[in-house]
GULO-516420 format. One record per residue (C-alpha): x, y, z; chain. Coordinates in Angstrom, 3 decimals. Layout:
% residues N
REC        px        py        pz  unit
REC         X         Y         Z     A
...
***
This chain:
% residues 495
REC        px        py        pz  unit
REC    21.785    -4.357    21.679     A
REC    21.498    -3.929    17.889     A
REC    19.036    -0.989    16.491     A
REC    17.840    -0.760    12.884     A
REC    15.679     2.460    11.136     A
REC    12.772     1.701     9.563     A
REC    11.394     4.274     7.209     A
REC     8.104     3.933     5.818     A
REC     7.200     6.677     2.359     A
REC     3.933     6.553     1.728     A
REC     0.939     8.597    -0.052     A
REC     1.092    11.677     2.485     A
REC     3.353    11.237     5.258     A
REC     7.061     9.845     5.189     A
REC     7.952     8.028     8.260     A
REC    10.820     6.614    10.686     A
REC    11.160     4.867    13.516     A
REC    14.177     3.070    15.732     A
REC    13.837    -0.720    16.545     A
REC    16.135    -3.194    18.558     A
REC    16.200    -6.981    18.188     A
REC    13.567    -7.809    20.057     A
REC    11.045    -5.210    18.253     A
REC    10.797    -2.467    20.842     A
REC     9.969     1.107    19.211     A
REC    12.122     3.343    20.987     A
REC    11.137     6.783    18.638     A
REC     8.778     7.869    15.637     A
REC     9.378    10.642    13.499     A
REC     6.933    11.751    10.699     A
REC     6.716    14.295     7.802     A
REC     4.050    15.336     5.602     A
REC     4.575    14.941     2.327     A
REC     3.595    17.072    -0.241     A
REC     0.968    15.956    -3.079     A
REC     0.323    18.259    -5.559     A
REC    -2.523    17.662    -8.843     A
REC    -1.976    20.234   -11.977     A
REC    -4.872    18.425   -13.385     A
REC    -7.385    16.881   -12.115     A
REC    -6.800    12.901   -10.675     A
REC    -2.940    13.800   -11.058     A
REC    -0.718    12.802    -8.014     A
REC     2.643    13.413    -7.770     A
REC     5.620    15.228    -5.691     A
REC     8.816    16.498    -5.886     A
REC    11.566    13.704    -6.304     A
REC    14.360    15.855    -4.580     A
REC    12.136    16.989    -1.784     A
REC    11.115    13.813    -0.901     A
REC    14.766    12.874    -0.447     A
REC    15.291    15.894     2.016     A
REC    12.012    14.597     4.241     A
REC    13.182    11.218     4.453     A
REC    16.625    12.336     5.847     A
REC    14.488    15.209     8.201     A
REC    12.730    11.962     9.813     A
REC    15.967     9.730    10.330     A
REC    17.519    12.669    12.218     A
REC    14.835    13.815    13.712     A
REC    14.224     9.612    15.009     A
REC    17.712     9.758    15.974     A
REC    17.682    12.327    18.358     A
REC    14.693    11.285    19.791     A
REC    15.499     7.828    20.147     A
REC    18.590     8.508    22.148     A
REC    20.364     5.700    20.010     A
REC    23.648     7.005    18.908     A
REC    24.466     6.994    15.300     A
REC    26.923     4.235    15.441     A
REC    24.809     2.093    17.273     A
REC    22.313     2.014    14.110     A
REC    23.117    -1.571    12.059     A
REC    21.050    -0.772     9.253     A
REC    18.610     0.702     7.423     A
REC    15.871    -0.397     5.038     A
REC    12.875     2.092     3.045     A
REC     9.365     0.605     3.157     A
REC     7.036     2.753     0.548     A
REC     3.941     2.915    -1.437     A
REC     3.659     0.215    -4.042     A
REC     3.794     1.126    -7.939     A
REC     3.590     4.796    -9.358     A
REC     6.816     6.121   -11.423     A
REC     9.574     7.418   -10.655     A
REC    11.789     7.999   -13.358     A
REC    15.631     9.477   -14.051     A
REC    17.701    10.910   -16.992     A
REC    21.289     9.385   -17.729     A
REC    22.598    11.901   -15.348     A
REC    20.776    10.131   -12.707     A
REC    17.939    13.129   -12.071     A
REC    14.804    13.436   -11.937     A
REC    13.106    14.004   -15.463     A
REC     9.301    14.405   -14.164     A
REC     7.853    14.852   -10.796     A
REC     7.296    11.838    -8.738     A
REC     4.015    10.016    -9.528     A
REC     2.136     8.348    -6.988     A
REC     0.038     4.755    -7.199     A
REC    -3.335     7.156    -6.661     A
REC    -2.444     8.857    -9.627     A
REC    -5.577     8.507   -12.737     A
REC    -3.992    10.059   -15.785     A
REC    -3.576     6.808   -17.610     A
REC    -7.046     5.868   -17.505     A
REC    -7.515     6.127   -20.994     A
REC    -5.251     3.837   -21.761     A
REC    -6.518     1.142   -18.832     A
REC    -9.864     1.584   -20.729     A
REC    -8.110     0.982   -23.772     A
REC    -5.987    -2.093   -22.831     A
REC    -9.405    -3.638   -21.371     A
REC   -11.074    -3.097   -24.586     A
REC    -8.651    -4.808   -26.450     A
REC    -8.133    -7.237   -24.453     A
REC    -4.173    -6.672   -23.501     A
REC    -4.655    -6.946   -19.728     A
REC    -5.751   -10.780   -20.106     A
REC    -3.126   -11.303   -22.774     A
REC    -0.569    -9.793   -19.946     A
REC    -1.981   -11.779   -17.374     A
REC    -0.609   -15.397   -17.908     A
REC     3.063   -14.223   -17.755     A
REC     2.823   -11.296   -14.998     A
REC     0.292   -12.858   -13.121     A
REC    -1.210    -9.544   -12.187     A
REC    -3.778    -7.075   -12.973     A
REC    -3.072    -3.065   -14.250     A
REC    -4.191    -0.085   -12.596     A
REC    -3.878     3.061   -13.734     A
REC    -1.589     3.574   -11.043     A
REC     0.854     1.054   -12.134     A
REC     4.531     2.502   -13.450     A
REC     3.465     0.463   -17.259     A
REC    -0.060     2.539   -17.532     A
REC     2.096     5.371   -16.987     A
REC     4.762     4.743   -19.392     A
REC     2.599     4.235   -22.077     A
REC     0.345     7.652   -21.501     A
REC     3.653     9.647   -20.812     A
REC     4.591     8.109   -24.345     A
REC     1.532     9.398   -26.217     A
REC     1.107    12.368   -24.067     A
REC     4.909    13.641   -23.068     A
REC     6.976    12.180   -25.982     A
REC    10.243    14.816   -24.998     A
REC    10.348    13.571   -21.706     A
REC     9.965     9.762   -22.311     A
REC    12.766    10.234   -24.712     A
REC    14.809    11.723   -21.854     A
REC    14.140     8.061   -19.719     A
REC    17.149     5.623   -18.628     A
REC    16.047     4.675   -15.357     A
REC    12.772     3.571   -13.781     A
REC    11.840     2.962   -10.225     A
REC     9.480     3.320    -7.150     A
REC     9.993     5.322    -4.634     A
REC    12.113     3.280    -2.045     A
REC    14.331     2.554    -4.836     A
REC    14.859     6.210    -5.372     A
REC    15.255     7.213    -1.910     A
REC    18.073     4.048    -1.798     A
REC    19.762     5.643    -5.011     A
REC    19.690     8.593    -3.146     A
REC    21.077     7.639    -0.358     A
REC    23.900     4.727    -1.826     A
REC    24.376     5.746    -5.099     A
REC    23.270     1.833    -5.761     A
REC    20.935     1.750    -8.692     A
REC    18.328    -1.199    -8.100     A
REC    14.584    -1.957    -7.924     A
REC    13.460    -3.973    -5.130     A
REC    11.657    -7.462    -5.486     A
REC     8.609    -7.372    -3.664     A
REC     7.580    -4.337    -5.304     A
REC     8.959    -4.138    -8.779     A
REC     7.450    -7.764    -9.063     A
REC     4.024    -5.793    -9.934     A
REC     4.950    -3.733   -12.383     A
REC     3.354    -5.997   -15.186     A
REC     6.807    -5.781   -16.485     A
REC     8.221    -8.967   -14.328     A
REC     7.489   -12.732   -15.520     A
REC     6.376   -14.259   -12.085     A
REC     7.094   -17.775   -12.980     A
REC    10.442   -17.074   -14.216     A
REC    11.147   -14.667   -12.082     A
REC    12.496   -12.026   -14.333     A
REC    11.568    -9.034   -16.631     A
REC    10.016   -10.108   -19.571     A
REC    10.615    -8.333   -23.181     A
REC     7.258    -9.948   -24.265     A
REC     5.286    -8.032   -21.373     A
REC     6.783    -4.255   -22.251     A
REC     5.862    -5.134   -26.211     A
REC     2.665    -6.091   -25.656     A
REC     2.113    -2.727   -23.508     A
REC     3.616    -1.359   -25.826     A
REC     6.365     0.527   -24.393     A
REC     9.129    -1.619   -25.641     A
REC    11.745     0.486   -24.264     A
REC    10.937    -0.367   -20.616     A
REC    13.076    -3.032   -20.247     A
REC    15.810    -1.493   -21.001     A
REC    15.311     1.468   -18.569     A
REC    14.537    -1.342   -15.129     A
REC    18.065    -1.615   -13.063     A
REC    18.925    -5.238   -11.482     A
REC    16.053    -6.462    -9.025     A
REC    17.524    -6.785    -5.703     A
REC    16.085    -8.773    -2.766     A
REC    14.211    -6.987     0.212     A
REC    16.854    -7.906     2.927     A
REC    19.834    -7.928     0.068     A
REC    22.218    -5.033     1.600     A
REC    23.276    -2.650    -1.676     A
REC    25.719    -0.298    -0.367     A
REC    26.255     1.730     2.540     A
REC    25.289     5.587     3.515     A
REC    26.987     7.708     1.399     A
REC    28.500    11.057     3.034     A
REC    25.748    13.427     1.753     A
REC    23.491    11.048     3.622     A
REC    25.549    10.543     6.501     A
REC    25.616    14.535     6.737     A
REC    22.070    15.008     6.448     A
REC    20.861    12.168     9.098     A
REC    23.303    12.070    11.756     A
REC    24.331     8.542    10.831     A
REC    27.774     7.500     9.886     A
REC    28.610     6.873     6.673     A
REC    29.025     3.382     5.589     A
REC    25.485     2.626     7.575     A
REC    24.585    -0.853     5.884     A
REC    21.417    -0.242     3.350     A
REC    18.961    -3.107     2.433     A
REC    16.760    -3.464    -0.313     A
REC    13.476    -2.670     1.148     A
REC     9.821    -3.542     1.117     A
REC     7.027    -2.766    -0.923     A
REC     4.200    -1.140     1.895     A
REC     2.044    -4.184     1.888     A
REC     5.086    -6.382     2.309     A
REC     5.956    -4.919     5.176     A
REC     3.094    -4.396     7.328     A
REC     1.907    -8.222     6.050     A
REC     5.473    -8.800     7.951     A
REC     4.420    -7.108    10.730     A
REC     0.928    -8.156    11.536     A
REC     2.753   -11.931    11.708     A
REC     1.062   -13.401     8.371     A
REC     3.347   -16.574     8.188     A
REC     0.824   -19.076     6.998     A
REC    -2.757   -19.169     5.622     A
REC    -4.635   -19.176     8.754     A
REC    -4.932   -15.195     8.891     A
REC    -5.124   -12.424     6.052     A
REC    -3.803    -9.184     6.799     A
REC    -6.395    -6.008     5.763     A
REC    -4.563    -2.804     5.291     A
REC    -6.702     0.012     5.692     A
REC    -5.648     3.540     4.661     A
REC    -5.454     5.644     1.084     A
REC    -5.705     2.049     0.110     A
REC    -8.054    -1.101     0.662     A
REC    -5.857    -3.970     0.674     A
REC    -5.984    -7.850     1.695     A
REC    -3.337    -9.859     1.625     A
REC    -2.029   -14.037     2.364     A
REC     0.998   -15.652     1.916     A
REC     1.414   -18.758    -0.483     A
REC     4.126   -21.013    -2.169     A
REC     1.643   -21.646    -5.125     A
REC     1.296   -19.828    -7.756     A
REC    -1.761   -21.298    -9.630     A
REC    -2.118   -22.634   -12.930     A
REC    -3.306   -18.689   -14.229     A
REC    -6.995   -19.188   -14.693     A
REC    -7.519   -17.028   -11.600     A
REC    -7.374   -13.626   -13.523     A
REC    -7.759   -10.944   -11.718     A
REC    -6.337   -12.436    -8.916     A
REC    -2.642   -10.406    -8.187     A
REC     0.867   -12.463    -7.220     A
REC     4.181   -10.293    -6.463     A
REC     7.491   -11.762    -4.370     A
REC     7.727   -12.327    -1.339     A
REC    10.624   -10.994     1.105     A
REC    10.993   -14.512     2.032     A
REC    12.509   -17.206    -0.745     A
REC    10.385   -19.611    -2.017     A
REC     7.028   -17.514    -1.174     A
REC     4.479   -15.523    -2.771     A
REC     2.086   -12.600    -1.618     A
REC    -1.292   -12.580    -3.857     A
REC    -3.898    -9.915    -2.537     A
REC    -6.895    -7.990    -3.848     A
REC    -6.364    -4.077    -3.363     A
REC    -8.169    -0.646    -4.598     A
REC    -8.137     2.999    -3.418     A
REC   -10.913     2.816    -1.341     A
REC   -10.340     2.881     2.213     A
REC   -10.461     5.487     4.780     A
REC    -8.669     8.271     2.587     A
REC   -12.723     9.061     2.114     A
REC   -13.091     9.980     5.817     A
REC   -10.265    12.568     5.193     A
REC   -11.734    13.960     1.989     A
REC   -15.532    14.561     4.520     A
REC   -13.178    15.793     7.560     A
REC   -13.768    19.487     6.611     A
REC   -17.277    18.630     6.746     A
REC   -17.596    17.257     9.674     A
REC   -15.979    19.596    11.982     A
REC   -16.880    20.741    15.009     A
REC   -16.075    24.184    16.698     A
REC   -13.379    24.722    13.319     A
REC   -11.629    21.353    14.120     A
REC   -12.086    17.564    13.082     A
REC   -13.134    15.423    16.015     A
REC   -12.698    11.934    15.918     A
REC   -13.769    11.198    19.019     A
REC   -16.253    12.889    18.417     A
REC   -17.376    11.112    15.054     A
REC   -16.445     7.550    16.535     A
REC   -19.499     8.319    19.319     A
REC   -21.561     9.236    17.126     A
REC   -21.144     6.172    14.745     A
REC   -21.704     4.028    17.954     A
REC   -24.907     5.534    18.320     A
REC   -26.095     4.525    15.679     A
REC   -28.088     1.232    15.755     A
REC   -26.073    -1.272    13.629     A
REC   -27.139    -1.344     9.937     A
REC   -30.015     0.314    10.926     A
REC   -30.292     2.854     7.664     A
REC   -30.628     2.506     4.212     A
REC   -28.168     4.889     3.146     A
REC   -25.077     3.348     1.200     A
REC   -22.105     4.930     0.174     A
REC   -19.230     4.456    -2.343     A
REC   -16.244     5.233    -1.294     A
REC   -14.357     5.904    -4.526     A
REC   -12.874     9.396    -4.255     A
REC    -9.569     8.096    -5.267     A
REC   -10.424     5.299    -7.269     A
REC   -12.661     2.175    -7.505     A
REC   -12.962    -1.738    -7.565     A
REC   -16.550    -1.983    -8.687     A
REC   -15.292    -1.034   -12.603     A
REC   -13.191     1.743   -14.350     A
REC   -14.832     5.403   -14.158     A
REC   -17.239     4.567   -11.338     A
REC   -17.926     7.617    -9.163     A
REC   -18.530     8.135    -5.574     A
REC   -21.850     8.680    -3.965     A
REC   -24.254     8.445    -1.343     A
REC   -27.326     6.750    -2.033     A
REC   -30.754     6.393     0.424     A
REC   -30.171     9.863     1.896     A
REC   -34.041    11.070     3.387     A
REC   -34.819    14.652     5.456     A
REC   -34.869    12.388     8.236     A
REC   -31.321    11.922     8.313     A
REC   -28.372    13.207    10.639     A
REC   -24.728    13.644    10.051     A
REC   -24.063    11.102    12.185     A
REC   -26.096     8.521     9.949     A
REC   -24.112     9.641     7.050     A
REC   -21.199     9.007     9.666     A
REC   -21.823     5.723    10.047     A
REC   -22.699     5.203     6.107     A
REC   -19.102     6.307     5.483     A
REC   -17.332     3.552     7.866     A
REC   -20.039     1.153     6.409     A
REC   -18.707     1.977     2.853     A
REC   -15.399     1.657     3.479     A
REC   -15.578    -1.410     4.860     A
REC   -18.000    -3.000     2.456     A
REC   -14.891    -2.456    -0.218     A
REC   -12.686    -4.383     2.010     A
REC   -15.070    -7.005     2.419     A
REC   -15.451    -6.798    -1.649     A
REC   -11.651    -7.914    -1.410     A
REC   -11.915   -10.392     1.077     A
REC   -14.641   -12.516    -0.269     A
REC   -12.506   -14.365    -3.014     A
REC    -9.319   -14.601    -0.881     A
REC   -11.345   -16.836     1.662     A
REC   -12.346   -18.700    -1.201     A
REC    -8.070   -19.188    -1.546     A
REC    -7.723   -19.459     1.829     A
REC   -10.406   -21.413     3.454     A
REC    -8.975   -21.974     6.351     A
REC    -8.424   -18.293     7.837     A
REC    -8.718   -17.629    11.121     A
REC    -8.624   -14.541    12.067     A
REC    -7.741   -11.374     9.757     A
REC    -5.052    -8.865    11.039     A
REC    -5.686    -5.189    10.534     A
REC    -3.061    -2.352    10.042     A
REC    -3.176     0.976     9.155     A
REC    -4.640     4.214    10.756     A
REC    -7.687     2.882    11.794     A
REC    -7.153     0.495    14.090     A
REC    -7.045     3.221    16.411     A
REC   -10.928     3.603    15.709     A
REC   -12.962     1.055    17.757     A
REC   -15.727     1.535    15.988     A
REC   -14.332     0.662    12.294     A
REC   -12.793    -2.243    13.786     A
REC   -15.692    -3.484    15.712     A
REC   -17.389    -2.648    12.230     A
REC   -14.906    -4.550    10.226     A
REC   -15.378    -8.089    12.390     A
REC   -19.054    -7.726    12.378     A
REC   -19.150    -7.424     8.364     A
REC   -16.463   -10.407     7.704     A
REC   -18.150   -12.308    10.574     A
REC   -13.941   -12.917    11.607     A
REC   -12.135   -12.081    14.572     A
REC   -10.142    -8.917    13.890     A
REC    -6.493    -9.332    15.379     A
REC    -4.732    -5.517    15.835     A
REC    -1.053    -5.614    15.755     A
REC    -0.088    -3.012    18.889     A
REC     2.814    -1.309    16.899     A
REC     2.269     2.334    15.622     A
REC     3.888     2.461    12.660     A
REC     3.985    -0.976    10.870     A
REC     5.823     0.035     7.536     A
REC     8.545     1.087    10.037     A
REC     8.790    -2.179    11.720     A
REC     8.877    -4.236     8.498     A
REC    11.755    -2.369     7.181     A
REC    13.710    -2.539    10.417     A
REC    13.148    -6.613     9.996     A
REC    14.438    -6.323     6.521     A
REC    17.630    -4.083     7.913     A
REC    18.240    -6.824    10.472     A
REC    17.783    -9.635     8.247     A
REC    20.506    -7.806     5.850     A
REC    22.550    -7.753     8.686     A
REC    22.792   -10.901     9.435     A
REC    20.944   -10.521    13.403     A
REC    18.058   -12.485    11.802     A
REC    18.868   -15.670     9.024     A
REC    15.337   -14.815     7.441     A
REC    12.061   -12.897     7.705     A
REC    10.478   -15.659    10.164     A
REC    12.871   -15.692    13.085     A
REC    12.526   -11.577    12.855     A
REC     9.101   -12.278    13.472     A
REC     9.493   -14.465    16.392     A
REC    12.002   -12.274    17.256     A
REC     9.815    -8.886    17.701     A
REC     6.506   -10.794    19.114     A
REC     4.676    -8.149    18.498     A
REC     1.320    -7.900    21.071     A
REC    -2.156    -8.239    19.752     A
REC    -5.438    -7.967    20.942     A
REC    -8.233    -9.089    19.137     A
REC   -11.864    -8.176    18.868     A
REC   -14.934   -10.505    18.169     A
REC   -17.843   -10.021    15.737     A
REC   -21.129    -9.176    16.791     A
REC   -22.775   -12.677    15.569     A
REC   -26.389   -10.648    15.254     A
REC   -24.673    -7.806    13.820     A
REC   -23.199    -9.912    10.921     A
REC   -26.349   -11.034     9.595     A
REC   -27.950    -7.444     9.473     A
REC   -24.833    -6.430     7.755     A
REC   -24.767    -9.520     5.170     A
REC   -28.246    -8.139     4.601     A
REC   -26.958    -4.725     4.007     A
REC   -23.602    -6.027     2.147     A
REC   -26.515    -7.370    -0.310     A
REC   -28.105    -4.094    -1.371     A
REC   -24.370    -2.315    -1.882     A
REC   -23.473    -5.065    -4.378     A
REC   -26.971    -4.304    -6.112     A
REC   -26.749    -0.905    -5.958     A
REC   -22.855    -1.512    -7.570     A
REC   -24.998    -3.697   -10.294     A
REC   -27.126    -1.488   -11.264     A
REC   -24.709     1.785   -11.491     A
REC   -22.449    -0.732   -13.795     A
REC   -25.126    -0.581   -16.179     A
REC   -25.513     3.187   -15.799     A
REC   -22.049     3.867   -16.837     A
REC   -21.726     1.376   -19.641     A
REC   -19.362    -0.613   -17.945     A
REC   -21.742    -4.128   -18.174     A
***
């Protein structure tokens, strides 16, 4: 039997977990990971410490696995899309990690938008910019942190560093570093053109060779080796960007299903081999793992990372309890309130500098209606993303969730009754993990591409139906959020 690690870095935790060929999870390890913010909407964490967590989770998976070392065939690094992580010529650090959830550039967002530079982009990167994005960074760390821009030779994401890390292989994987706004989609290379018209001409010169998801760079080197429990030599693949890889895992092979990713992010993604003619701006392309495909999605900070932010005030007896909240939401009759919320603690999709809120709040109000209102929120974002990729992909199905909350019955109950679609739940715990295991045992030749790993694993998955009443109340309810978005457009200047 071969066995492949997964690992899966993401906004807080850093995961692993041990797969064989036929997709069984035989141990998960996690790790919190540090975020610290000096200033406000900063995100970011230590580059070198994130390198010691991810080899704490491959041992610790290891051992709990009960795989020996030598029986491991590969490894591959799932992670958080976009963000910056950038090295010196010595091939250190020069800043702390920044994360995708990171706001300091949104001055210059505003500013590009203004001007007019993100449509100019568009027609060569076919994609969007986010303050998040390793180019909005670039350009405030050049007008805000001159010394250390000048200290730049390297740029990357944070699967790419951890693969440095751990091969010595400098590289920046496909699927992710194809949304950089610094890649030309159609001819499938960095562009010159893109990083002078963001005006950080130097960029180009600082990205390493893009390598393929399942492409195997190098193998463990002995620092690695020492610190995991794996031999050295251990074959390492390219990777996946997050979205990639759980996309791989929920099964989206065609465009009868869209996979939602709900967690910091809000995320919906399909698979296509066309690319469009490039009057669809804003709508987002990157690479896909698999040759001759694209992924295009709609995404924004605004899933259930809110829950987390209200946890502290919703406790009960000094502790958080879900189960708790869940029976409290399912109380509730469905849309049944008028109170709406906005769920854009970390970030928004309804327009640049739009703040969170909860609107319709009365004295005859519980906690658990403001419960419910948050769920409600969250999903009416996700529906916000969904809406125009039906209108690419008219004939979807079904639409496969991942993430943390599939665990929650009532979001997911909540999330078919808004789309009116059968939601389809992967049963796999950690999906980044899995889709980096594939792309290990694609690179090692046990799979000949991304598709036979998926028949391969077969991965269970049980579905749940819409509430056909429900939907209509909720289209109803959908209706007032998107005014209520309208109107606070105008408030902030952004219409």
């Amino acid at each position: 039997m071969a066995y492949w690690i997964g690992v899966d870095s993401g906004g807080t935790f850093i995961k692993a977990g041990v797969y064989d060929e036929k997709g069984s999870e035989k141990a998960i390890a996690r790790q919190n990971v540090t975020v610290s913010s000096r200033h406000p909407g900063w995100a970011e964490r230590d580059m070198d410490q994130l390198y010691v967590d991810a080899c704490k989770v491959v041992k610790e998976v290891l051992s709990k696995s009960g795989v020996k070392g030598g029986e491991i065939k590969g490894l591959a690094i799932s992670a958080q899309g976009k963000g910056l992580y950038a090295l010196g010529k010595d091939g250190k650090p020069v800043y702390p990690g920044i994360l995708s959830s990171d706001q300091r550039s949104l001055d210059v967002v505003r500013a590009w938008e203004r001007d007019g530079v993100h449509k100019a982009v568009y027609p060569l990167s076919l994609h969007t910019i986010w303050t998040g994005h390793p180019v909005s960074i670039l350009r405030w760390m050049r007008e805000h942190e001159a010394d250390v821009y000048k200290r730049i030779r390297h740029i990357m994401m944070s699967h790419d560093y951890l693969r440095f890390r751990m091969t010595g292989h400098l590289g920046c994987e496909i699927t992710n570093i194809s949304e950089s706004d610094l890649y030309n989609m159609r001819e499938a290379r960095y562009d010159q053109r893109l990083a002078d018209l963001l005006g950080i001409p130097e960029a180009i010169e600082w990205l390493p060779p893009a390598v393929g998801a399942a492409e195997v760079v190098g193998g463990l080197n002995r620092e690695t080796a020492e610190a995991t429990g794996l031999p050295a030599g251990v074959a390492v693949a390219g990777g996946l960007f997050d979205v990639m890889s759980t996309a791989l895992c929920a099964g989206i092979v065609d465009d009868r299903r869209l996979n939602a990713v709900m967690g910091t992010w809000s995320i919906t993604t399909g698979i296509t081999r066309d690319l469009g003619d490039g009057s669809e701006f804003p709508r987002t392309y990157g690479v896909h793992a698999e040759k001759g495909y694209y992924q295009t999605h709609e995404g924004s900070p605004t899933s259930a990372g809110n829950l987390d932010w209200f946890a502290p005030y919703l406790m009960t007896g000094g502790k958080f309890d879900l189960a708790r909240v869940e029976e409290e939401v399912a109380s509730v009759p469905k849309a049944s309130t008028d109170i709406l919320f906005l769920p854009f603690l970390y970030g928004t999709n309804a327009g640049l500098g739009m703040k969170s809120g909860l609107y319709g709040l009365q004295a005859l109000h519980e906690r658990k209606h403001v419960e419910q209102a948050i769920y409600e929120g969250v999903v009416f974002c996700h529906y916000m993303h969904l809406l125009p990729m039906l209108k690419y992909f008219p004939k979807t199905e079904a639409l496969r969730v991942t993430g943390g909350p599939v665990k929650s019955r009532a979001w997911m109950q909540l999330m078919a009754d808004v789309s009116g679609l059968p939601v389809e739940i992967p049963e796999i715990e950690e999906t980044g993990c899995v889709g980096s295991a594939m792309a290990a045992g694609v690179g090692s030749g046990t799979f000949p591409d991304f598709r036979s790993a998926i028949d391969s694993f077969n991965l269970p998955v049980r579905a749940i139906e819409p509430d056909r009443k429900a939907y209509q109340a909720y289209q109803d309810k959908y209706a007032r959020y998107a005014r209520l978005i309208k109107a606070l457009r105008v408030y902030e200047g952004i219409d």
